[in-house]
FIRO-373455 format. One line per field, with one value per residue (C-alpha): x, y, z; residue number from 1; residue in three letters. Coordinates in nm, 3 decimals, padded with zeros to 5 digits. Example, Ala and Ser with C-alpha at 12.3 -4.5 7.8 and 13.67 -1.06 7.14 Angstrom:
px	[01.230:01.367]
py	[-00.450:-00.106]
pz	[00.780:00.714]
resi	[1:2]
resn	[ALA:SER]
//
This chain:
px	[00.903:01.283:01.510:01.820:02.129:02.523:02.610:02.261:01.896:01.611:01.284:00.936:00.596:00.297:00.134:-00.196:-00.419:-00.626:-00.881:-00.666:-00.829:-00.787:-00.907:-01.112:-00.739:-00.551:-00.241:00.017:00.113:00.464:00.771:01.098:01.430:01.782:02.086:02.400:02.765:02.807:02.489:02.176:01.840:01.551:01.188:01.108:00.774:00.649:00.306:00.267:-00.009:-00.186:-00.108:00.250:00.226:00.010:00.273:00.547:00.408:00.328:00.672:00.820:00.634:00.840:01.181:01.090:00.987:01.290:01.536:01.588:01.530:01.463:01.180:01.165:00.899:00.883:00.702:00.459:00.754:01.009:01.262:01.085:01.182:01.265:01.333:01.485:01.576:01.752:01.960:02.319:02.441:02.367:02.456:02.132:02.275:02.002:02.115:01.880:01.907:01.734:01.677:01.567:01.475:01.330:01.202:01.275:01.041:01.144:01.036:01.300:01.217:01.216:01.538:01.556:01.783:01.834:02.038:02.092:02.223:02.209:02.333:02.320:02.039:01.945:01.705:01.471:01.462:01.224:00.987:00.921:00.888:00.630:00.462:00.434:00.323:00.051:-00.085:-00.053:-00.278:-00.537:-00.892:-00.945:-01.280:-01.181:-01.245:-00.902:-00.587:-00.316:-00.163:00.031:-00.020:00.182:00.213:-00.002:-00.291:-00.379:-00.327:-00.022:-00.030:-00.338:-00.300:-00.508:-00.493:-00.679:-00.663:-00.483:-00.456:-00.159:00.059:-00.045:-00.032:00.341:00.411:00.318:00.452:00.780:00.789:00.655:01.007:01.282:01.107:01.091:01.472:01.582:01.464:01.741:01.648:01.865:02.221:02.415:02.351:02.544:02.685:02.664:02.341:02.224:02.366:02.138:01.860:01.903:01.849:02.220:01.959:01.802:01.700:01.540:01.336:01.368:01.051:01.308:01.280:01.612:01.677:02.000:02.143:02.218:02.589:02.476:02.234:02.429:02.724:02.484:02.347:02.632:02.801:02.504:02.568:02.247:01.922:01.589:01.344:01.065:00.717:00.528:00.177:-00.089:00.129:-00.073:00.121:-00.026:00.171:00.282:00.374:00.527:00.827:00.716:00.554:00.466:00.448:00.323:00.271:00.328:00.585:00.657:01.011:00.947:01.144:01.248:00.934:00.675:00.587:00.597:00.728:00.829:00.507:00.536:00.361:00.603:00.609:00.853:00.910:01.065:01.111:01.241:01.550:01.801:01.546:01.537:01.333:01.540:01.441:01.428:01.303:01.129:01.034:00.921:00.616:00.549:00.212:-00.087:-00.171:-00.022:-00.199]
py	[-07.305:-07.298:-07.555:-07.491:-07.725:-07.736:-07.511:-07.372:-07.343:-07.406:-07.182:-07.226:-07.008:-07.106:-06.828:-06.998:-07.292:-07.387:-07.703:-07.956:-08.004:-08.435:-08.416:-08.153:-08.167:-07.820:-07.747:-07.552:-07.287:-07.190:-06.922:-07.131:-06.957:-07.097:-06.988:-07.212:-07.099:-07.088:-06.887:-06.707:-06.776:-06.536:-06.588:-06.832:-06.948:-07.268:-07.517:-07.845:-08.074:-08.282:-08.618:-08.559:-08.346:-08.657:-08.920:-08.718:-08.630:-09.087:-09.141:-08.889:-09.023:-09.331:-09.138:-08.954:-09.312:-09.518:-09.260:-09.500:-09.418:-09.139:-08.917:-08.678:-08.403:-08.254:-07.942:-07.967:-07.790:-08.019:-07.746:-07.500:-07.662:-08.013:-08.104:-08.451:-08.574:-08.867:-09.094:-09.043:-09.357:-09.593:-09.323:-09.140:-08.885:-08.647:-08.496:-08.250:-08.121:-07.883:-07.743:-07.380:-07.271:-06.986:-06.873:-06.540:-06.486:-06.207:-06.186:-06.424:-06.696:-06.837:-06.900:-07.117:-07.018:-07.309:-07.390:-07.691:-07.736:-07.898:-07.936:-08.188:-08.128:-08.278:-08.588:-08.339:-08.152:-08.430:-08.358:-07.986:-08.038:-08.315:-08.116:-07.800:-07.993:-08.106:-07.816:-07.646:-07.894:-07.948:-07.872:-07.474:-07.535:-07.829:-07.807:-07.879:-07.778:-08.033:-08.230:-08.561:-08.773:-08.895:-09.258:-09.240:-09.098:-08.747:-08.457:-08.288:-07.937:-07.674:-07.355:-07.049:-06.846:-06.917:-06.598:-06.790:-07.156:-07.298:-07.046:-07.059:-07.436:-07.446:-07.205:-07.446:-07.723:-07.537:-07.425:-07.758:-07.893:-07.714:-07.712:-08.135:-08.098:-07.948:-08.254:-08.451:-08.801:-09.035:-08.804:-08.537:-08.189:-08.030:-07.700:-07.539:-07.650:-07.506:-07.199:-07.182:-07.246:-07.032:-06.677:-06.472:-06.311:-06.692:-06.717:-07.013:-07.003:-07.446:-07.601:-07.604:-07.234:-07.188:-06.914:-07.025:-06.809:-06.909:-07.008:-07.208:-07.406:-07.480:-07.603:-07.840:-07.965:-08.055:-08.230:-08.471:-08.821:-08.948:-08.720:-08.875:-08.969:-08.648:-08.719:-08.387:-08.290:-08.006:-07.766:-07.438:-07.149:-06.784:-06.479:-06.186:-06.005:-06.083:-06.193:-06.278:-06.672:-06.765:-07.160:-07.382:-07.780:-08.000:-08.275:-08.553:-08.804:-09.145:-09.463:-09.737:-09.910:-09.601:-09.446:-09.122:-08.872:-08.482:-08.371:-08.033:-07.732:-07.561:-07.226:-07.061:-06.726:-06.776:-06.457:-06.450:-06.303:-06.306:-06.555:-06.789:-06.838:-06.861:-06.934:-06.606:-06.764:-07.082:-07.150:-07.522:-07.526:-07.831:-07.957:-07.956:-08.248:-08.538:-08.751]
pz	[-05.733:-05.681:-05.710:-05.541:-05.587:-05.587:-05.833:-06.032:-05.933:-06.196:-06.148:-06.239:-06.206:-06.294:-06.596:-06.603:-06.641:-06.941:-06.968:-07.160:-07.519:-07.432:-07.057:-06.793:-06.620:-06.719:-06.916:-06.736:-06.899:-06.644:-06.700:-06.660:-06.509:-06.413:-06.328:-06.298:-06.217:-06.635:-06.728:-06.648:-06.859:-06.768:-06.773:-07.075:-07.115:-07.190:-07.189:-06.995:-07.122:-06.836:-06.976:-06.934:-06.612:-06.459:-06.554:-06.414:-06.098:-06.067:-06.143:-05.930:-05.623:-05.689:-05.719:-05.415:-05.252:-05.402:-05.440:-05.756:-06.127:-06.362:-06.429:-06.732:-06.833:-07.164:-07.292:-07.581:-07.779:-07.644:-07.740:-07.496:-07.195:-07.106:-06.732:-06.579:-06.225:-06.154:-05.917:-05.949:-05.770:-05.458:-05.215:-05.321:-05.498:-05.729:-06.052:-06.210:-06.573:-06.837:-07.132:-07.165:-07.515:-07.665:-08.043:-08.230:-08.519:-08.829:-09.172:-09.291:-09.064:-08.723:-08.514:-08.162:-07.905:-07.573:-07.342:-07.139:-06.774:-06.505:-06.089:-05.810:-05.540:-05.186:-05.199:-05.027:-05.343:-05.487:-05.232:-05.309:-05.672:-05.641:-05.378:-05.609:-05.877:-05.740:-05.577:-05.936:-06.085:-05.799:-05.817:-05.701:-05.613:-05.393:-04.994:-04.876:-05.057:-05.113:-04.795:-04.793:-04.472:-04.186:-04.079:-03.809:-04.031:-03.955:-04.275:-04.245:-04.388:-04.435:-04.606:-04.448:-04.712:-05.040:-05.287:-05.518:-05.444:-05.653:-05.534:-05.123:-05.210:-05.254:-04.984:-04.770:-04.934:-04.963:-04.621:-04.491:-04.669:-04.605:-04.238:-04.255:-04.323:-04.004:-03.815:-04.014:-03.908:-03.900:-04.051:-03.914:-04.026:-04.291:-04.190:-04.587:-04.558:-04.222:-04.320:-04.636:-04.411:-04.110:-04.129:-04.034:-03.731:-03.604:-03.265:-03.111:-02.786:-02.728:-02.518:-02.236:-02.248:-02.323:-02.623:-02.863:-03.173:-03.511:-03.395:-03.103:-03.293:-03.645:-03.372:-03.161:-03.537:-03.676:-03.357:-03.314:-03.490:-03.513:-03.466:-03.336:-03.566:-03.576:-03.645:-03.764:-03.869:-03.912:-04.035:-04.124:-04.301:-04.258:-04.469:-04.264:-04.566:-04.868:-04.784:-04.487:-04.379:-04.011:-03.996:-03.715:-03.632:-03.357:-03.319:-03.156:-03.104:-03.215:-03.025:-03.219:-03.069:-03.265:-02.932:-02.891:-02.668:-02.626:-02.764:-02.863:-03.016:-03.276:-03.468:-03.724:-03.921:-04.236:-04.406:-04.807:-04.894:-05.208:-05.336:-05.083:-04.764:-04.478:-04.095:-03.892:-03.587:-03.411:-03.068:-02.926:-02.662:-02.437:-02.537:-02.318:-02.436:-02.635:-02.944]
resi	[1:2:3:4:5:6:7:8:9:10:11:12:13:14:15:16:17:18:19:20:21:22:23:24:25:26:27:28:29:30:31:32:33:34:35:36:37:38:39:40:41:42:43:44:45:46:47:48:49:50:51:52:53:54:55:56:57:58:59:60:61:62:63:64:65:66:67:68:69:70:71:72:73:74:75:76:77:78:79:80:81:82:83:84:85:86:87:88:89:90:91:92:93:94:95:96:97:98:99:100:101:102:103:104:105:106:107:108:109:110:111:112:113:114:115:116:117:118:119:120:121:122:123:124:125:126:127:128:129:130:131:132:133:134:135:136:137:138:139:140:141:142:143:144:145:146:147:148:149:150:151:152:153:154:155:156:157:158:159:160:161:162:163:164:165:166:167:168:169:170:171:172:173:174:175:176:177:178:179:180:181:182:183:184:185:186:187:188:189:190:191:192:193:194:195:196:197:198:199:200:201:202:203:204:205:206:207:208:209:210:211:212:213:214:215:216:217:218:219:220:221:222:223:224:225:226:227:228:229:230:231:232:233:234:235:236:237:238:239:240:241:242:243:244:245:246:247:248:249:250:251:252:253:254:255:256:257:258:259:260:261:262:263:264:265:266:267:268:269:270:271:272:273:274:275:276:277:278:279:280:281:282:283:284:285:286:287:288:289:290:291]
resn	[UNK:UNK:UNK:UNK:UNK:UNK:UNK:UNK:UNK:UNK:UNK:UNK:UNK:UNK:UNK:UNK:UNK:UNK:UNK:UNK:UNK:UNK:UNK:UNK:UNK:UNK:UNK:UNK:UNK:UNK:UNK:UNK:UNK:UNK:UNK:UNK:UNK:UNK:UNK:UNK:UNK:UNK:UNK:UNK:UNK:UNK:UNK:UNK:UNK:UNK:UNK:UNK:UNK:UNK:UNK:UNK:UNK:UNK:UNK:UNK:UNK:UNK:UNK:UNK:UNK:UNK:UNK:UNK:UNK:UNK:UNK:UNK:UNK:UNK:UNK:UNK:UNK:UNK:UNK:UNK:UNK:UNK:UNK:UNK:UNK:UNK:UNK:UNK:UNK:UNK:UNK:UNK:UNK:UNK:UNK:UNK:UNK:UNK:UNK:UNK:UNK:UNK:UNK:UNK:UNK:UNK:UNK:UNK:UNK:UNK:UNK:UNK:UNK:UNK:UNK:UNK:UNK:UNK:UNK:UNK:UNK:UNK:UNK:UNK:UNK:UNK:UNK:UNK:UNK:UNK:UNK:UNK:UNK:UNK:UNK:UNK:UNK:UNK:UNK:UNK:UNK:UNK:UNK:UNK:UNK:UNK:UNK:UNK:UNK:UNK:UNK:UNK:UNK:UNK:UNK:UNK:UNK:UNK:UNK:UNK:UNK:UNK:UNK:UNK:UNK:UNK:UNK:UNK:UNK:UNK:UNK:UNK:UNK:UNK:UNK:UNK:UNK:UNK:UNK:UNK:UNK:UNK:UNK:UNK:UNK:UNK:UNK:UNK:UNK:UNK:UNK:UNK:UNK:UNK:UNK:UNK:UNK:UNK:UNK:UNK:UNK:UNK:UNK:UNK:UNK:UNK:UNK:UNK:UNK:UNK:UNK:UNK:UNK:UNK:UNK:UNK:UNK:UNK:UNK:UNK:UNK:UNK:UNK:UNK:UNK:UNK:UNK:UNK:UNK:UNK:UNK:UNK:UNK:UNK:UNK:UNK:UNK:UNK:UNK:UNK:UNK:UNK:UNK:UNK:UNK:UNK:UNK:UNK:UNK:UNK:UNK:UNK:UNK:UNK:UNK:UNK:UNK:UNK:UNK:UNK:UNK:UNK:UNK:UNK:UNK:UNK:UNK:UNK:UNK:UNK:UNK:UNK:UNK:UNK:UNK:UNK:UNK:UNK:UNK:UNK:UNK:UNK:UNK:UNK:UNK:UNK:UNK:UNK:UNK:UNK:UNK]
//
């Protein structure tokens, strides 16, 4: 999991799970890495016991809900690795900070090493953490993977491939995300930001049929004051290779009375590059039917 703000990112991979010793829900055992315009830390490990894991995923649903309050995760050896996320202010702005530490052990004793930092990240942000958490501590043997439901009712993401389920888990989740943000309801576009997400070599074939470049699109984006409310669901996420993701869903506008209209059938190649996954291309399809 990356998460990538103004001015640092914070990393995390999951090592392994273990039963916890005080439930059948696992530790996470997870390699922390961050990089802020200051410093680079690389590939500290650290464990995650459930109880603490479970209370921070309950409170960050409410952050992510309220964009109000503070949530805070420690490591069994607080000193390993400490993470928080909060509200800034009333405009919704997120701060995250960290610690990073690591232990040296010689003859003569035992010396720690840490480093704390921290950057301000889209409310978005909250989202992909709470979704990756969650996929790292479901169930592998459970029928479904993780998926978080729309309004209207129906599951909203399926992953199709299941060699390693916390890890095709987030993929969709992250992918799922940073796709959800495109569809900026409600606020105009930010160009930094569109630029982070669109590939320098995007194309987009629209369900009109007509084909726009990166340019074309970031301009129409940004000049658009208020974007229609999206709805979105049964997203599916197949790998084309390893830097490589093809994701599809359909979609749907949504009037200020909850009807629906434009129904359409949607896919999108986001391919991985310089550590981040980027949209290469998308093209909108009229749907056959509606729902």
């Amino acid at each position: 999991m990356q998460i990538q703000g103004i001015g640092g990112e914070l990393r995390l991979r999951l090592l392994h799970r273990t039963p916890s010793q005080r439930t059948s829900k696992p530790d996470l055992h997870i390699q922390c890495s961050a990089k802020t315009s200051l410093f680079l830390v690389e590939a500290s490990n650290a464990w995650l016991e459930w109880p603490d894991v479970e209370a921070f995923i309950a409170e960050l649903e409410a952050l992510n809900r309220d964009l109000n309050g503070k949530v805070e995760l420690y490591a069994m050896s607080p000193e390993d690795f400490n993470l928080t996320i909060e509200n800034l202010d009333s405009k919704g702005h997120i701060g995250v900070s960290f610690t990073i530490g690591s232990r040296n052990h010689t003859d003569n004793g035992q010396f720690t090493s840490s480093v704390t930092g921290g950057f301000e990240v889209l409310p978005s942000e909250i989202e992909a953490v709470l979704m990756w958490f969650k996929a790292t501590v479901a169930d592998e043997n459970t029928a479904q993977p993780f998926s978080r439901r729309p309004a209207f009712g129906r599951p909203l993401g399926r992953m199709l491939d299941r060699t390693d389920p916390p890890a095709v888990n987030y993929l969709l989740a992250e992918l799922q995300t940073l796709e959800v943000e495109l569809h900026h309801p409600g606020a105009r576009c930010s160009r930094a930001r569109l630029e982070q997400l669109l590939d320098p070599e995007f194309r987009e074939v629209g369900r009109s049929g007509t084909s726009y470049d990166r340019e074309t699109a970031i301009n129409y984006l940004t000049s658009v004051e208020v974007h229609p409310a999206v709805a979105s669901e049964d997203f599916e996420v197949v790998r084309l290779g390893q830097e490589l993701a093809l994701l599809t869903y359909r979609s749907a506008q949504v009037d200020q009375g909850g009807g629906l209209s434009n129904h359409t059938l949607r896919s999108s190649v986001w391919v991985r590059s310089a550590n981040r996954w980027r949209l290469r291309y998308h093209q909108g399809t009229p749907a056959a039917q509606v729902w």
